[in-house]
Each structure stands twice: as C-alpha cells, then as structure tokens.
N, C-alpha and C positions, 0 to 999 in steps of 0.2 A: 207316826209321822205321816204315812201316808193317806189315813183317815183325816187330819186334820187338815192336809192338803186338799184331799175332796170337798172339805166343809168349809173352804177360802174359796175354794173355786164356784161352790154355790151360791155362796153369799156375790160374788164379783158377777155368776152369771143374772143374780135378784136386781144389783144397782145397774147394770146394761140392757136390762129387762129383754134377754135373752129367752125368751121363753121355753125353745127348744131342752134346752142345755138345763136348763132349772129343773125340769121334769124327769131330764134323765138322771140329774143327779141328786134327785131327790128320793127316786124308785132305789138308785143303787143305795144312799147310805140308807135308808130301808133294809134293803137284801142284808149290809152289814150289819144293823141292830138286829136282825130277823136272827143270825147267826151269831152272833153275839150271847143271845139269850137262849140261843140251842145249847152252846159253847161253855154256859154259864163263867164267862168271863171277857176279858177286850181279846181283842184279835190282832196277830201277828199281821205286819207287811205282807208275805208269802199267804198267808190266811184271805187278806184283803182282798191280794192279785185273785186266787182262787174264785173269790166271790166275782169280781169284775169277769175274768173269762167266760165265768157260768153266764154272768147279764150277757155276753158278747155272745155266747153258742146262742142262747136265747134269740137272741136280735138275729143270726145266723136262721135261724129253724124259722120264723116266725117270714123272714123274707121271700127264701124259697117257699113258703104256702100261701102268701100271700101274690107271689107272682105265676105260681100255677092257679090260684086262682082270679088269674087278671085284675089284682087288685093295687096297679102301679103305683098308685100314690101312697096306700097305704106301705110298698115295698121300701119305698122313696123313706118316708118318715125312719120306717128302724133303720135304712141304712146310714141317715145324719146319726142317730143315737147310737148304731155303731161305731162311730167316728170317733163322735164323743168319746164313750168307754173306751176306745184304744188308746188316747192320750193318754192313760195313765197304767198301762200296761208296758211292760220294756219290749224294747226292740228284738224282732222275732229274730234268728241266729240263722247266717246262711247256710245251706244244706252240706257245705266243705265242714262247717265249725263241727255240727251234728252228728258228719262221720266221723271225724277225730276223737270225737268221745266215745261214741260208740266201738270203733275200735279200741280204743284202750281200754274200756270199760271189756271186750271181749278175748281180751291179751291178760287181764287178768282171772279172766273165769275158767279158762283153760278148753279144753276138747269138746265137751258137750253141753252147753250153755242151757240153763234152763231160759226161755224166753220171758216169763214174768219177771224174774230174778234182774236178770240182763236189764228189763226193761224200768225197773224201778231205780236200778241207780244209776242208769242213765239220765233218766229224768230228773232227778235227786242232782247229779250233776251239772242237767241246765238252769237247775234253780228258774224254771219257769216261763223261760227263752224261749222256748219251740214247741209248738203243738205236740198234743201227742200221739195223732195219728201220722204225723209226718215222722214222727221221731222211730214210729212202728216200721213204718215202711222201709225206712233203712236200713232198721236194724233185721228186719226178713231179708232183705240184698244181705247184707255182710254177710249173715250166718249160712245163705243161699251160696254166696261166692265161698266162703269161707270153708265150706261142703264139698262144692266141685274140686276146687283145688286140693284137698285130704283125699277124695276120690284119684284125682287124676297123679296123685303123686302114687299113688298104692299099685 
C-alpha cells in the first residue's frame, strides 16, 4: 500500500513538474527496490517506513556536513527532501505517549531490566512513532528514577 502510494505521488510529482520532489522520490523508491532485491522478496509497510527513516537520517547527516562546511544551499536542498520523506512517515509520538510505554513495558520486566530487551519491545510497541534515540533517552530516566526510588526506599 504504501509503496504504491509513493509511486502515485511520483507520477503526480512528473505531471506538476515538480522537480524537487521527483528526485527525491525517485532515489527512495530506488532505496526500496535496492532492498527489495537484498530481501529477495516485496516489502512490508514497516519495511518501507524503515527504508524512508534510513533516506531521512541520511538527509539528517548530509545537512549537518554540509552546514559545517558552509555549504547553505546545498543544506537548504536536503532539507526540502527531508520534508518530503517525512510526509510519508507517521507522526512522531509525544514524549508523555513514549513514557507510558515505557513504563509498562518496565512494569512488566520486573527489578532488573535488561536495557536492550526493554528497548526492543518498546520500540516494537511504537510500531515506528518515535525515534530511537529519544525513545533511549527515556527510557535511561525511568530506569535511572526507577533505581533512586528502590535505593531510597531500602
């Protein structure tokens, strides 16, 4: 579904002669065939998302080096293409939503949470909502608070 959504919105970016947006969406369903044939098979939605985040860190890394090396316009350009690829990424989860799971995801793991563990079906549970280095950061607070207070109760 979501591939063949990309492949409307290319063709809609070729008849608006959109050129920006044509390129970028031409690179990504790229990246998806690239993956696809790693894959050797089609690619799930969650698969898809995966590939478009990777295009976005991309776009992300390519900015900051481009703007440390004073090269604003060139900054400028990924960051339209970043725009782009977020349209089609879901809306990122605000940082309340993310503790909620996290906490219950660490209400079921009990006393001494292994962090990887923790971290995987956390992630697993935002189904792909929230970064995951913010999703990290939280979850070192909980287990950090979660620590004090077993200390301070002892």
């Amino acid at each position: 579904m979501l591939q063949e959504k990309l492949e409307k919105a290319l063709k809609e970016s070729l008849k608006k002669k959109q050129e920006v947006a044509t390129s970028t969406l031409r690179l990504l369903l790229s990246a998806i065939k690239n993956a696809q044939i790693e894959k050797k098979g089609d690619l799930s939605d969650e698969e898809i998302l995966a590939v478009i985040k990777r295009e976005v860190k991309a776009r992300d890394e390519a900015i900051e080096l481009y703007k440390k090396a004073g090269r604003d316009e060139l900054a400028e350009k990924e960051e339209v293409e970043k725009k782009i690829l977020q349209k089609y990424l879901p809306e990122e989860l605000p940082d309340e939503k993310i503790e909620k799971v996290v906490k219950e995801v660490l209400e079921k793991t009990g006393d001494s949470p292994n962090f990887g563990q923790v971290m995987g079906q956390v992630m697993g549970g935002l189904a792909g909502r929230a970064e995951g280095g913010r999703v990290a950061s939280i979850l070192k607070q909980q287990i950090t608070s979660t620590k004090q207070q077993t200390n301070s109760n002892i």
